[in-house]
MIGUTI-194676 format. One record per atom (N, C-alpha, C): residue in three letters; atom name; x, y, z. Coordinates in pm, whole numbers. Layout:
! MIGUTI-194676
+------+------+--------+--------+--------+
! code ! site !      u !      v !      w !
+------+------+--------+--------+--------+
!  ALA !   CA !      X !      Y !      Z !
...
+------+------+--------+--------+--------+
//
This chain:
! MIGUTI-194676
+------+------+--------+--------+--------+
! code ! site !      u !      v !      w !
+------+------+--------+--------+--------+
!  UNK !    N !   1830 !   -135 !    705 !
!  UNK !   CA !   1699 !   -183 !    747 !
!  UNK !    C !   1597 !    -70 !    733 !
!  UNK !    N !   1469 !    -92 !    691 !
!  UNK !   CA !   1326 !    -13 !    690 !
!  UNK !    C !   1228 !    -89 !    779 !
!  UNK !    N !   1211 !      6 !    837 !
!  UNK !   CA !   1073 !      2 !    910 !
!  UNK !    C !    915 !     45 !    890 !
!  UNK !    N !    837 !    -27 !    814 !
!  UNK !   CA !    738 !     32 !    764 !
!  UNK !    C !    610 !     62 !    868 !
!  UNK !    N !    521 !    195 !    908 !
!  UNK !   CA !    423 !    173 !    966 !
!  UNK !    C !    325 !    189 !    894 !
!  UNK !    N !    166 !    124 !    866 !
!  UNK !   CA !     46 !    143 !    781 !
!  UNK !    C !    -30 !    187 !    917 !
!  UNK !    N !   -141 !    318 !    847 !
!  UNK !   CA !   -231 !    323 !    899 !
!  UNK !    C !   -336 !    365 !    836 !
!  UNK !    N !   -497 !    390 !    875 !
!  UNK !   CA !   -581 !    424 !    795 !
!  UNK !    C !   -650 !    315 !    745 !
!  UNK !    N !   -678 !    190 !    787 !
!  UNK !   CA !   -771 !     98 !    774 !
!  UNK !    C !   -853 !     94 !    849 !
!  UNK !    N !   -955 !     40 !    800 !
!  UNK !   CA !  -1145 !    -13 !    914 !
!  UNK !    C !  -1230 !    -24 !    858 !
!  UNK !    N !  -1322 !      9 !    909 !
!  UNK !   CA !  -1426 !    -67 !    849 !
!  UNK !    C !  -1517 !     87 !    732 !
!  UNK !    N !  -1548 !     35 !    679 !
!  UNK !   CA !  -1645 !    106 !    527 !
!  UNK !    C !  -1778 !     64 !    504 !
!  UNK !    N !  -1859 !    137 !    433 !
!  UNK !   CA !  -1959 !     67 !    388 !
!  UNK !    C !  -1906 !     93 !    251 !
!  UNK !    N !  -1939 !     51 !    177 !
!  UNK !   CA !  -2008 !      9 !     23 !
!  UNK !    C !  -1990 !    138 !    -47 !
!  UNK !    N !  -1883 !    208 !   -184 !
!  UNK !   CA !  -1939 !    309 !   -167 !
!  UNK !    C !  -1841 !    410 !   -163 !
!  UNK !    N !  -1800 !    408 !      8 !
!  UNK !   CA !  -1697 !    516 !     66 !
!  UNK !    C !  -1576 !    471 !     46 !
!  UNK !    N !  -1503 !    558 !    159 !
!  UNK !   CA !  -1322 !    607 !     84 !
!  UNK !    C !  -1259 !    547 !    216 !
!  UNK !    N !  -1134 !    554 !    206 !
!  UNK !   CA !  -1052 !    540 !    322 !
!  UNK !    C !   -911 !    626 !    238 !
!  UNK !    N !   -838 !    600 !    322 !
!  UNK !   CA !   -691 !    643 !    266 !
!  UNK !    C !   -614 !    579 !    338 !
!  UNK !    N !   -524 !    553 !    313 !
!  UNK !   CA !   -442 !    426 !    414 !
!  UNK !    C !   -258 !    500 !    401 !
!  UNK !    N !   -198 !    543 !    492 !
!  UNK !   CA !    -82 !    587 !    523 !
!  UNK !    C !     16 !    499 !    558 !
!  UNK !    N !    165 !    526 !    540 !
!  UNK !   CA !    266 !    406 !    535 !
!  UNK !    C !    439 !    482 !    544 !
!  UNK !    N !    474 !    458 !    683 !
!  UNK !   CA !    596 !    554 !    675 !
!  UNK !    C !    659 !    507 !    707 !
!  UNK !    N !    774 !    506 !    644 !
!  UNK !   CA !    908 !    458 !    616 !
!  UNK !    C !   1002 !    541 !    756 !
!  UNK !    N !   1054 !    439 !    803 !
!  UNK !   CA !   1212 !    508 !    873 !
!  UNK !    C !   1335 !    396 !    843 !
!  UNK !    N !   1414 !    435 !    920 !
!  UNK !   CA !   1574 !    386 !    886 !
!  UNK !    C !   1639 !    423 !    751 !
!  UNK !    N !   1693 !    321 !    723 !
!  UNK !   CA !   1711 !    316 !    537 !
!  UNK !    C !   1673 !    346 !    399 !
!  UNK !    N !   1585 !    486 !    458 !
!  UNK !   CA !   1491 !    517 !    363 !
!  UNK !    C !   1569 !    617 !    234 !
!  UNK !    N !   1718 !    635 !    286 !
!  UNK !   CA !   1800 !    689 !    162 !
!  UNK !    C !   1763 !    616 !     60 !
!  UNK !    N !   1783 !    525 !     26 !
!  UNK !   CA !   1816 !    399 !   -108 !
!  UNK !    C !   1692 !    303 !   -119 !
!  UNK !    N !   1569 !    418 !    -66 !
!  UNK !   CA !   1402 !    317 !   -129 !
!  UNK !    C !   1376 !    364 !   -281 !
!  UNK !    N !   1405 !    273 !   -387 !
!  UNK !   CA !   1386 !    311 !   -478 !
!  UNK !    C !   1215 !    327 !   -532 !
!  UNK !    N !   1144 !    219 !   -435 !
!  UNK !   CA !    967 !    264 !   -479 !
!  UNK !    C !    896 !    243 !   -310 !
!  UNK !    N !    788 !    226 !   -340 !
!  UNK !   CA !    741 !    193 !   -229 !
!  UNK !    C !    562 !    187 !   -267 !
!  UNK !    N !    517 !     54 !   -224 !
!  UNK !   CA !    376 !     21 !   -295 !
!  UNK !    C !    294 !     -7 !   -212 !
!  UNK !    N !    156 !    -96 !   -238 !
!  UNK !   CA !    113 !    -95 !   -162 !
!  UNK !    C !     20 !   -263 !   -254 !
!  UNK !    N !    -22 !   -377 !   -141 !
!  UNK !   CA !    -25 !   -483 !   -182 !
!  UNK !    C !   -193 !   -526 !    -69 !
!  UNK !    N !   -224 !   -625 !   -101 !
!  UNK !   CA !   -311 !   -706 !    -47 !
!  UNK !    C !   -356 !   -819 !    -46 !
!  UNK !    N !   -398 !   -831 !     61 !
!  UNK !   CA !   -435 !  -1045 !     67 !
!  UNK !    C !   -616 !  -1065 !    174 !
!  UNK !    N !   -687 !  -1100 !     69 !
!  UNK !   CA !   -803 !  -1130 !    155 !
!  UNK !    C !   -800 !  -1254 !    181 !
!  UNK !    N !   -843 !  -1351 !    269 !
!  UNK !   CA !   -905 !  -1476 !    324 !
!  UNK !    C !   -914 !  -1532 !    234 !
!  UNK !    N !   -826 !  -1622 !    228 !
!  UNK !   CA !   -819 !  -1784 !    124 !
!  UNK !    C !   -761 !  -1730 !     25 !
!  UNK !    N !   -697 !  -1628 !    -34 !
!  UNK !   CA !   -652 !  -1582 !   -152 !
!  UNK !    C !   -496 !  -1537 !   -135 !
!  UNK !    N !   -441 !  -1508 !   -242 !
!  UNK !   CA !   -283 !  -1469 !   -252 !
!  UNK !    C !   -269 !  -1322 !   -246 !
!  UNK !    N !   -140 !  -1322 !   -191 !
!  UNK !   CA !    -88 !  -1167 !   -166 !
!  UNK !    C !   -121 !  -1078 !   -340 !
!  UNK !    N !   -172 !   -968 !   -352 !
!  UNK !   CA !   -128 !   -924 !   -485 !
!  UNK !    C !   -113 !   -764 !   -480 !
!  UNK !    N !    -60 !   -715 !   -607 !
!  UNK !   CA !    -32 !   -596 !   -582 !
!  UNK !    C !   -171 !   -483 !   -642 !
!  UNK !    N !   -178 !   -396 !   -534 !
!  UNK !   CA !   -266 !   -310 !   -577 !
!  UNK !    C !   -211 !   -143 !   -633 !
!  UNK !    N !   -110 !   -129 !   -590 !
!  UNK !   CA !    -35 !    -12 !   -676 !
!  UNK !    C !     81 !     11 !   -624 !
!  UNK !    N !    187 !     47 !   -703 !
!  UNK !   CA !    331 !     72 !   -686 !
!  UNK !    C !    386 !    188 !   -755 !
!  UNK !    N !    436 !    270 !   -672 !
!  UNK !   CA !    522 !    393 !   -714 !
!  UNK !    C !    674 !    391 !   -692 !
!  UNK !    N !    757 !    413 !   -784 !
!  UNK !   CA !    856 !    403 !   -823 !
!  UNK !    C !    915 !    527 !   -933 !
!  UNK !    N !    957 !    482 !  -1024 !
!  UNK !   CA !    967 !    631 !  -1137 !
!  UNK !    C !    827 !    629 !  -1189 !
!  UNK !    N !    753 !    506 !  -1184 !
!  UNK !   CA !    655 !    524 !  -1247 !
!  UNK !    C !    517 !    501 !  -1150 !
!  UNK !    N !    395 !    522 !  -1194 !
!  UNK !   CA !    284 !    468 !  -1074 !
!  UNK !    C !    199 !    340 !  -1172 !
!  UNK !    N !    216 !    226 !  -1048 !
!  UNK !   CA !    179 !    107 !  -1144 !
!  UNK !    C !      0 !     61 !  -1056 !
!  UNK !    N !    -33 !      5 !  -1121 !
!  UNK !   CA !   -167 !    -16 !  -1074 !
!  UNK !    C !   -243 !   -149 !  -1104 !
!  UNK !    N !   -296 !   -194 !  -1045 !
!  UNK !   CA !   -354 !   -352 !  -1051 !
!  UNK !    C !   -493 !   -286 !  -1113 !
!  UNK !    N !   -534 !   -372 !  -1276 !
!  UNK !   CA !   -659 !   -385 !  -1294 !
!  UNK !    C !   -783 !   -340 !  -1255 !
!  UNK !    N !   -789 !   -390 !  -1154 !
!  UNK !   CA !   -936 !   -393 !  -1036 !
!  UNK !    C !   -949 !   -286 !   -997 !
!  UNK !    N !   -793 !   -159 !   -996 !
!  UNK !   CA !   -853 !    -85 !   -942 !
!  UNK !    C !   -936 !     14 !  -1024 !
!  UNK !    N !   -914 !    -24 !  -1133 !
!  UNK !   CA !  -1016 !     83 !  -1251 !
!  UNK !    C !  -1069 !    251 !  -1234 !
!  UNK !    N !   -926 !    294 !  -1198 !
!  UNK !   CA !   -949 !    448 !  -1190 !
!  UNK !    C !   -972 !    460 !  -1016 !
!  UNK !    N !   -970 !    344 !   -919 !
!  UNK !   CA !  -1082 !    410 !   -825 !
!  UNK !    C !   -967 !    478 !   -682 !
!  UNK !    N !   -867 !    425 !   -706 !
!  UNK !   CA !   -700 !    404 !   -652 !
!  UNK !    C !   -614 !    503 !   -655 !
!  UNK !    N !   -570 !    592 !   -626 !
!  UNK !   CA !   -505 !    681 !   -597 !
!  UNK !    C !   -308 !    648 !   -517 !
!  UNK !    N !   -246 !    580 !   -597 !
!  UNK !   CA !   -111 !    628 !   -449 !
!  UNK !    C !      6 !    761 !   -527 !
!  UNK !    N !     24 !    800 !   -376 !
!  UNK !   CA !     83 !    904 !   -425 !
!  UNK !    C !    253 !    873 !   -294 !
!  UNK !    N !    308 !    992 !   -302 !
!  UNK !   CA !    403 !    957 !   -236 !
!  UNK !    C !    473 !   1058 !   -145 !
!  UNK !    N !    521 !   1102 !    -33 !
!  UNK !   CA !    551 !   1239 !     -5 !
!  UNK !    C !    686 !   1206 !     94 !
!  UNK !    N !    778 !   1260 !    -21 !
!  UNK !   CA !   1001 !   1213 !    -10 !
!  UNK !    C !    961 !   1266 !     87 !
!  UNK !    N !    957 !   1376 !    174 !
!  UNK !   CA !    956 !   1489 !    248 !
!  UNK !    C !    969 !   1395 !    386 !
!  UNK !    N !    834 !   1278 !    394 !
!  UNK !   CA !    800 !   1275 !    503 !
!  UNK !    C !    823 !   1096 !    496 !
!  UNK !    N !    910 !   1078 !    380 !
!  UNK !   CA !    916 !    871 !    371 !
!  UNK !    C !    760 !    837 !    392 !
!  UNK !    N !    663 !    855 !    342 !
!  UNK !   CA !    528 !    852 !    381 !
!  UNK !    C !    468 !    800 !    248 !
!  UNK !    N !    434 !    712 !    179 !
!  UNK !   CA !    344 !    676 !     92 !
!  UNK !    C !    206 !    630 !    124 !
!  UNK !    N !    127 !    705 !     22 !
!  UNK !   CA !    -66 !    680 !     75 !
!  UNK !    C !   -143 !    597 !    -41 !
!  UNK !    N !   -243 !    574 !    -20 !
!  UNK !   CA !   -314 !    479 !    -97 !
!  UNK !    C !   -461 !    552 !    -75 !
!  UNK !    N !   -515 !    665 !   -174 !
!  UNK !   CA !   -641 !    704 !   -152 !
!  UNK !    C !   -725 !    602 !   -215 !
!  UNK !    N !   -878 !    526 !   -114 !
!  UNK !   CA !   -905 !    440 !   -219 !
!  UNK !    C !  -1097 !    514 !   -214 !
!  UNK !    N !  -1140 !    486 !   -318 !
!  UNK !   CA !  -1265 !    525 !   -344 !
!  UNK !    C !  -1336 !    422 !   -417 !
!  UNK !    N !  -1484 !    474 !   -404 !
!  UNK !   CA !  -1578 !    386 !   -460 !
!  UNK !    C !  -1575 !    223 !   -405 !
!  UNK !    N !  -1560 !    187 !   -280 !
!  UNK !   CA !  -1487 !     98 !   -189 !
!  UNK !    C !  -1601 !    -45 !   -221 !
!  UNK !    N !  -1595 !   -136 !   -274 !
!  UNK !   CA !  -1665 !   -253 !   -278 !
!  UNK !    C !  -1636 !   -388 !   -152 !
!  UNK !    N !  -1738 !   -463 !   -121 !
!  UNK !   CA !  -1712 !   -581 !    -42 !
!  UNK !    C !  -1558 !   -684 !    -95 !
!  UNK !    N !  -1514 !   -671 !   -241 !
!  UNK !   CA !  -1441 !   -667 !   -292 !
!  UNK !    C !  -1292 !   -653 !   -236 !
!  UNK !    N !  -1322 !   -553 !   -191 !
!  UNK !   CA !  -1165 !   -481 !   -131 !
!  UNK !    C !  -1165 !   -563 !    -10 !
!  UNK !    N !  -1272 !   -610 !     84 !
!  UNK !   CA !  -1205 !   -586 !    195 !
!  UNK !    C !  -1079 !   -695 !    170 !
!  UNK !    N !   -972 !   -722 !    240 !
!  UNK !   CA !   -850 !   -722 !    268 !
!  UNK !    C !   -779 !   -672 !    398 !
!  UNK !    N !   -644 !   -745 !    415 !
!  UNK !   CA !   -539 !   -676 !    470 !
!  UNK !    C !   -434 !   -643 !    390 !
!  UNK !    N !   -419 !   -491 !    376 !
!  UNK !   CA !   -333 !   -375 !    311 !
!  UNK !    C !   -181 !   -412 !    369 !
!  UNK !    N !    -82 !   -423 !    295 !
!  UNK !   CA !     31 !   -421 !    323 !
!  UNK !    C !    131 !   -335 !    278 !
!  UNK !    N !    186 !   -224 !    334 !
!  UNK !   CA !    284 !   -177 !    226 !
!  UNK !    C !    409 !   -237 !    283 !
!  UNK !    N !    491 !   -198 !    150 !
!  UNK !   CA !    648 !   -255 !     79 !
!  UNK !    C !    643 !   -146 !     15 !
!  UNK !    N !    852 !   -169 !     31 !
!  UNK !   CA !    912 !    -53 !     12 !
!  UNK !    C !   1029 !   -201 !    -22 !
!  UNK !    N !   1114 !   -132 !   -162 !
!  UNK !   CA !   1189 !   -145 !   -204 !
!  UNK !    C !   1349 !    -77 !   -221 !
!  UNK !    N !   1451 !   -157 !   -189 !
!  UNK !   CA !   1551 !    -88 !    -87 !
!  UNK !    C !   1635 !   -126 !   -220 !
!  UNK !    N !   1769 !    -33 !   -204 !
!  UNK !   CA !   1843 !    -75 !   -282 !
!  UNK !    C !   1973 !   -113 !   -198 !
!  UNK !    N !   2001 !   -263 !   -201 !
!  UNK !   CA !   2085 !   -343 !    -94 !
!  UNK !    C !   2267 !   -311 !   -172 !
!  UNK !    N !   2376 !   -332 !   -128 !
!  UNK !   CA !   2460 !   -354 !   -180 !
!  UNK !    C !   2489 !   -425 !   -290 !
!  UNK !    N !   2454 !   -592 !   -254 !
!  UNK !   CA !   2425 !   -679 !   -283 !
!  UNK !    C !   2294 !   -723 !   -411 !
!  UNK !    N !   2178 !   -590 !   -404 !
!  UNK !   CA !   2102 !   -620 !   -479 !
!  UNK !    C !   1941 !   -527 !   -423 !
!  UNK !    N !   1873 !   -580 !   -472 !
!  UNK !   CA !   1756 !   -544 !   -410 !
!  UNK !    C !   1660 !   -613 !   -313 !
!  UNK !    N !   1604 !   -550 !   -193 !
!  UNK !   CA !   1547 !   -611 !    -97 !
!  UNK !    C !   1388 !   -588 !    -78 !
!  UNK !    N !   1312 !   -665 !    -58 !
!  UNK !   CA !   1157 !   -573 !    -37 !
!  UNK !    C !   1126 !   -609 !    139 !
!  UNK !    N !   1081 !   -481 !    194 !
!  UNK !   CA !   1048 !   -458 !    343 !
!  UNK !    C !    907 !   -475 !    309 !
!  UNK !    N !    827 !   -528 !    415 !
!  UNK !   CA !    698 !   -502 !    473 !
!  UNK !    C !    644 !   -448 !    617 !
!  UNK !    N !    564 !   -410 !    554 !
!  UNK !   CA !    460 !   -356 !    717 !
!  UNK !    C !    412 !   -516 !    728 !
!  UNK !    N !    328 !   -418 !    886 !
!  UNK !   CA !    278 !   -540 !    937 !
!  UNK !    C !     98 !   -570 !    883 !
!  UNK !    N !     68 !   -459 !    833 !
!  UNK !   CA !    -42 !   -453 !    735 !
!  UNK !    C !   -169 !   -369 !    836 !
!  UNK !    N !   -247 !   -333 !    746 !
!  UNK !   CA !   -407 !   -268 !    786 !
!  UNK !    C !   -491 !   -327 !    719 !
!  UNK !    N !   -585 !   -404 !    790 !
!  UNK !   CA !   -700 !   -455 !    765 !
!  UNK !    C !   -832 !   -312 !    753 !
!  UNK !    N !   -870 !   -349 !    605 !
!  UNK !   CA !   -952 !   -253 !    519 !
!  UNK !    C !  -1126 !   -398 !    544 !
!  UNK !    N !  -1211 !   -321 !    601 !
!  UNK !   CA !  -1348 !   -432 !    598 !
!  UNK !    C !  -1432 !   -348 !    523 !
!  UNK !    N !  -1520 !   -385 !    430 !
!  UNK !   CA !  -1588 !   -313 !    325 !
!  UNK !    C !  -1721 !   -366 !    393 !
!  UNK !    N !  -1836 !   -324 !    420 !
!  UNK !   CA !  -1966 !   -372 !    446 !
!  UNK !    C !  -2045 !   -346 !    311 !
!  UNK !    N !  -2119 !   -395 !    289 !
!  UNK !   CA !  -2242 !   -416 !    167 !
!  UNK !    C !  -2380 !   -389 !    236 !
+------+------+--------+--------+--------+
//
């Protein structure tokens, strides 16, 4: 089992940055990535960047997205910049486990990111 905590969401204007933090405990031997996803009001969950061997990135974020990752501390971050009404959302990270059986994806319970204009 993983236990994910997010933090580092609120409110923004138009513009500015946040960074949003996400730390892993338990089962964090056998996390093979660990990403970071979102869902605004009336819309579907989607992914906004994932690190793994590789760092994957959703479109939208067009350079402005930053995740990085730190083994040290099971801690993956999401620097975000140039912040639009766009973003706002609730931030979820997932972490990807490697099960006996197969592969599993954990979630947080998420951080709500509010962008003002």
């Amino acid at each position: 089992q993983v236990a994910l905590v997010e933090s580092g969401g609120g409110l923004v204007q138009a513009g500015g940055s946040l960074r949003l933090s996400c730390a892993a405990s338990g089962g964090v031997g056998s996390i093979n990535g660990m990403g970071w996803y979102r869902q605004a009001p009336g819309k579907e969950r989607e992914l906004v960047a994932f690190i793994g061997g590789i760092r994957t990135y959703a479109n939208f974020v067009k350079g402005r997205f930053t995740i990085s990752r730190d083994n040290a501390k099971n801690t993956v971050y999401l620097q975000m910049n140039s912040l639009n009404s766009e973003d706002t959302a609730v931030y979820y990270c997932k972490a990807l486990r490697r099960e006996p059986w197969g592969n599993k994806d954990y979630w947080g319970q998420g951080t709500l990111v509010t962008v003002s204009s």
